[in-house]
N, C-alpha and C positions, 0 to 999 in steps of 0.2 A: 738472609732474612732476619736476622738479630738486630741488626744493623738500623734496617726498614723498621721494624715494631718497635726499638728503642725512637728511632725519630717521632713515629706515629704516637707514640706515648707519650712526645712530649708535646707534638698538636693539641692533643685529647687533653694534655691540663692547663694548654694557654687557652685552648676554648672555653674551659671551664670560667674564668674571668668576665667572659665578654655576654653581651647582649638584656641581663638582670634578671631577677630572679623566676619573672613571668614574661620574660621577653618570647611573642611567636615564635619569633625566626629561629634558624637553627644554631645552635653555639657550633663555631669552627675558628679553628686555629691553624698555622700553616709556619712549615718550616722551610728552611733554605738551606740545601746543605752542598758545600763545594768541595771537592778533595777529603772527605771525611770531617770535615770542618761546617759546622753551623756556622753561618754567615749573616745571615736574615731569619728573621720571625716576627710573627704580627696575629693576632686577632679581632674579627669582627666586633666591636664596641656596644655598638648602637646601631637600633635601624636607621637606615636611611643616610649611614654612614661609610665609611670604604669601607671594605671586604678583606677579609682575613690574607687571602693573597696579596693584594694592594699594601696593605700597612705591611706585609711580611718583603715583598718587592721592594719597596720605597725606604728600609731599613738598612740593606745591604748597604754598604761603603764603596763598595768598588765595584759599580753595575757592570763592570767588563766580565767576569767574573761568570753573569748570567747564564750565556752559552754553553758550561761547561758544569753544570750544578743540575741539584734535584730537585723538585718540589714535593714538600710531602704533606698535604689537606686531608682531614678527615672527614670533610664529605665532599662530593662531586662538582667542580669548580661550574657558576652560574655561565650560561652563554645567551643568555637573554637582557636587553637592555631594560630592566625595573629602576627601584630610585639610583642606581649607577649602574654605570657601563659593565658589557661581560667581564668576567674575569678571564675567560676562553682567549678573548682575543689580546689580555696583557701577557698574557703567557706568551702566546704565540708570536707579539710585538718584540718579545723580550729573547726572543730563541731559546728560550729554557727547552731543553731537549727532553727530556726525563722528570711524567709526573706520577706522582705514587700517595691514590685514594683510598680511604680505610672503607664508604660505602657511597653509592651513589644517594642521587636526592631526589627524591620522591614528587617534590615540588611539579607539578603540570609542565611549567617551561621549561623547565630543564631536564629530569627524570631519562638522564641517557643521552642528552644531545649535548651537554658538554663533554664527556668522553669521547664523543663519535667528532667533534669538533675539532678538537685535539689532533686524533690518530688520524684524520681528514689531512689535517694541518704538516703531518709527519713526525710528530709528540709521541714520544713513546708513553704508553700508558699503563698503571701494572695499578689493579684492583683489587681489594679484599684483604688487605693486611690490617688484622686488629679491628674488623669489620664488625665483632659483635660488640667490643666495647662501645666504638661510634657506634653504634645503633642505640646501645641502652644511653648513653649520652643524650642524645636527643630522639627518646624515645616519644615525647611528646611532639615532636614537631612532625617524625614519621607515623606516627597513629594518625593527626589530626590529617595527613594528605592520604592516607594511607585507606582510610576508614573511613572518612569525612565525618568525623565528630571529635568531637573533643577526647583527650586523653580523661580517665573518668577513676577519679578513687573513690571509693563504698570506704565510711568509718562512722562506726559506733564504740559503744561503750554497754557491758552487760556484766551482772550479777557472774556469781558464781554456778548457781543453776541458770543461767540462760535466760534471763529476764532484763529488757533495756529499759523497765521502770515499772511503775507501779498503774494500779489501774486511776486513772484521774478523766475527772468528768468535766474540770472547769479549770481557769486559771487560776484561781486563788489557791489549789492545792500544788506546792511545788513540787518537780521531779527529785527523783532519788541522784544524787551524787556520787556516779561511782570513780570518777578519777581523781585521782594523785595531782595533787599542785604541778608536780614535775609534767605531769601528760596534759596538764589542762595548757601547760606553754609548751609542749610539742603540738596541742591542736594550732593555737595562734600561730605557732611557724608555722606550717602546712598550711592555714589562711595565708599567709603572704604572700607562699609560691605558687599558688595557683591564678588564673583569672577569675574564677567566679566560682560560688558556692550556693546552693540547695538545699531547702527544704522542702515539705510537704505545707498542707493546707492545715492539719490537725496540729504539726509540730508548731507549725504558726500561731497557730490560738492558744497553744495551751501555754508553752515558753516564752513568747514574747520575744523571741532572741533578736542579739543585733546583728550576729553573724562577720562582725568588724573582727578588726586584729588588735586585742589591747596589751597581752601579756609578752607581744615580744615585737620589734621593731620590723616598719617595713606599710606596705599600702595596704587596703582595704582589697578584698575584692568585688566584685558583681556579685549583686545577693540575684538571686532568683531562687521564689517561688508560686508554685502552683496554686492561683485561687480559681476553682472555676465561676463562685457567682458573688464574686468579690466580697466575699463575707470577715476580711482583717480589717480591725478600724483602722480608722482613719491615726488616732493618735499611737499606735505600734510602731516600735523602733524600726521595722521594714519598711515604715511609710513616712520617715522624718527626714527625708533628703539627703541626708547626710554622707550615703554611698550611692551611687548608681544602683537602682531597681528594676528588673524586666519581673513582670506581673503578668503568667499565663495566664487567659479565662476566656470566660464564652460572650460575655460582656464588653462590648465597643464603649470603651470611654477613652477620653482628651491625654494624655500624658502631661505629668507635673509636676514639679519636686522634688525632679530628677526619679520620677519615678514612669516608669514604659507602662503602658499593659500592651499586650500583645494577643490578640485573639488567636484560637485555635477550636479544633472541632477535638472536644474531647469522645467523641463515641469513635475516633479511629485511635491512631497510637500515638497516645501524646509524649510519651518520651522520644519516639522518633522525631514527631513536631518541630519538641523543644529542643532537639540537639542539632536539628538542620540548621534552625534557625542561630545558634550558639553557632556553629561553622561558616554558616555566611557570613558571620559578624565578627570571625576569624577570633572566635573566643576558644585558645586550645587546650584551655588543662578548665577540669570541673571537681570539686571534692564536694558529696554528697552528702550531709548530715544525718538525716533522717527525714522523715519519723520510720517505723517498722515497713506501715506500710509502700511507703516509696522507696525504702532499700532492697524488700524485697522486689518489688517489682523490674527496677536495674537488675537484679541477679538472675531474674525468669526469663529477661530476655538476653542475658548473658552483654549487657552492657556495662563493661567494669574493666579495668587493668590492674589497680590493686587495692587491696583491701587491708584494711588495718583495724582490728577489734583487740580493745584492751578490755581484759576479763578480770571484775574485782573481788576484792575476797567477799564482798556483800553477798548475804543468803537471802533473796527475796520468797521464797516458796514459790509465789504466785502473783501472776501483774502481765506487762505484755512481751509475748515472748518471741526474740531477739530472732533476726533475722537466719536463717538457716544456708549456709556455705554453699553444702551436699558436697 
């Protein structure tokens, strides 16, 4: 079993490589081991590209070799034909006798039928080694089939007594500053790696925010928020084009400027709404901004995976107070 979780281990950091930082799909890596000997390895790139198994097959030197080796993938190899062919049936082309999966995949077409395809086939199959690493690995790709929404982080920023800013009536009064240079380019990473980001209709008006990635390198994500009677002007950085915008509201108007609206009926549950609609559009990771009250609301209905609050040594007394854990 040492043996098994040393190979799985080294899956688990060629996956890490492959697919980018907001890539859907699932990151997987795949070894080849013959006689005690790594022989082959390969992981999944890009979508729409060969498959961790494929580049790990097509690396070996001496495909004679195949019959007599292991495969070791740290999630469940595809047997359904998407943008390439199963990997079920290169395995099985290939007489690889012996595969060895860290966890299965959750994925609708596959979710069990490549395993059973396998030991169909006479593949011996051994499951569950180093299964929670793979899992927290692409824990965003299993939440998003898993749950059918997006994987979702809660992050604010609050006072020392518990205050995420001060009471402000308009824009012209700016918000309190409570992070560190250093946190304000951990927030910009955390924009990269995610697909899309959120705020409220209040955080809208008052900040102005762009919601972009400036302080550290890497793509923009999907801004989305919430207006229900479209009350952000027109000239706000969330209405300038310049990133992809989905615009909930109750109002039917044209999309423009790379900006969506999207109607919904706000008197049912508009966070379920907006995350359905996020999962059809196969948008899997979300980091929430604020304002208070849309944080808190994600936590009411216990729609969150993690949460990250940097607490500053700032003493506000009094202002609006910071969303509550429990």
């Amino acid at each position: 079993m040492e043996a098994a979780e040393h190979y799985m281990a080294r899956c688990i950091a060629l996956a890490k490589h492959g697919g980018g930082k907001v890539n859907p799909n699932p990151l997987v890596g795949a070894v080849i081991v013959h006689k005690g000997r790594i022989v082959g390895e390969g992981f999944h790139r890009k979508y729409g590209e060969a498959h961790a198994e494929v580049n790990a097959v097509a690396s070996v030197e001496n495909p004679a070799c195949l019959p007599e080796s292991t495969l070791y993938v740290n999630l469940e190899p595809c047997s359904h034909h998407g943008k390439t062919p199963p990997c079920t049936e290169l395995i099985i082309r290939n007489r690889i006798p012996r595969v060895v999966v860290a966890c299965t995949d959750p994925y609708p077409e596959v979710a069990g039928r490549g395993i059973r395809r396998l030991r169909e086939a006479g593949v011996e199959v051994i499951t569950g080694v180093l299964e929670k690493e793979a899992s927290e690995l692409n824990r965003v790709f299993i939440t998003s089939h898993t749950l059918r929404r997006p994987y979702i982080y809660l992050k604010w920023a609050q006072s020392i007594d518990g205050f995420i800013d001060r009471i402000r009536t308009d824009a012209s009064i700016p918000p309190v500053l409570f992070s560190s240079p250093l946190m304000l380019q951990q927030v910009h990473k955390k924009r990269s790696e995610v697909m899309a980001i959120m705020v409220g209709t209040h955080t809208a008006l008052l900040d102005n925010p762009s919601l972009t990635v400036r302080r550290w390198s890497g793509n923009s994500p999907i801004r989305i928020v919430l207006d229900r009677n479209l009350s952000i002007p027109s000239h706000y950085h969330l209405m300038d084009g310049t990133t992809p915008t989905l615009v909930f509201t109750t109002v039917e108007r044209t999309s423009d400027n790379n900006v969506t609206y999207i109607p919904i009926d706000f008197s049912r549950n508009v966070l379920q709404q907006v995350l359905d609609h996020l999962y059809a559009c196969r948008i899997t990771s979300l980091l929430v901004e604020g304002g208070a009250r849309l944080l808190t609301h994600f936590l009411q209905e216990k729609l969150w995976d993690e949460i990250q609050v940097e607490t500053s040594p700032i003493r506000l007394v009094e202002g609006v107070k910071a969303p509550s854990i429990g």
